[in-house]
N, C-alpha and C positions, 0 to 999 in steps of 0.2 A: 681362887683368891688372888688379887692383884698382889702385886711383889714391888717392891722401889721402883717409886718411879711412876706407877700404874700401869705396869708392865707383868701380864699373867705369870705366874711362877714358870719359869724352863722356856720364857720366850725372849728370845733377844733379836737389836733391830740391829741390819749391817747398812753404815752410812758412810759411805765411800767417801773419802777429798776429792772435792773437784773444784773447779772455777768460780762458780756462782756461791759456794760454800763457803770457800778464801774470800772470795770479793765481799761477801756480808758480813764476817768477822770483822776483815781489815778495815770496811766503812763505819763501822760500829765501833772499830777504836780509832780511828784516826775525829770519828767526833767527841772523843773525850769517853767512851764507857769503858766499864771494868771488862776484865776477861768472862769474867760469868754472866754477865748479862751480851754481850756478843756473839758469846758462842751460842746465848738461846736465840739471838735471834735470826740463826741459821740453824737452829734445830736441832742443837745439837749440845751433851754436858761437857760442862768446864774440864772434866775428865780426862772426856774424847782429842778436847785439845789440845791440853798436857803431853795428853800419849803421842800426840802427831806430831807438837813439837822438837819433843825428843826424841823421838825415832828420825824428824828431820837433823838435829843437830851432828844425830850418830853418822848418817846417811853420806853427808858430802857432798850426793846429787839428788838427781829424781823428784817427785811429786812432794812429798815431805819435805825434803830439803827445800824446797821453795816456797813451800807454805810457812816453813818457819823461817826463811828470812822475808817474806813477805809480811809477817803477822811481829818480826822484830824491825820492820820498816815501819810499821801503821804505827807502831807504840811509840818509835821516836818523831815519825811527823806530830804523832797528837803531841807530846811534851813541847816539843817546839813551837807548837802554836797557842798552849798555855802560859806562855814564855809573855 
């Protein structure tokens, strides 16, 4: 029987951060979408992105850490060009 999501019960997917992951968030908000509808359309739940950003916050450096000032960079070029 599927579980949330339509995911079989006791299956879970592991979707690493990478480049191409950040780069379709951040172009997805830098043209004006919500965090939930960006993060689907790198494949990914609003969740996952949560959890990346605040692991990057925590972080200081590394992969995380840059995803979340990259993903707090997308958010303020989109406002500014709402502007």
């Amino acid at each position: 029987m599927p579980g949330k999501g339509g995911n079989p019960k006791g299956t879970t997917y592991t979707v690493k951060l990478n480049d191409i992951v950040q780069a379709k968030i951040c172009a997805a908000l830098r043209a004006g979408s919500f965090m939930g509808p960006a993060a689907a359309s790198a494949g990914i739940s609003l969740r996952l992105v949560e959890i990346w950003r605040r692991r990057g916050r925590k972080a200081g450096r590394g992969v995380y850490h840059d995803f979340a000032v990259a993903v707090d960079l997308a958010l303020g070029e989109a406002e500014v060009g709402l502007v």
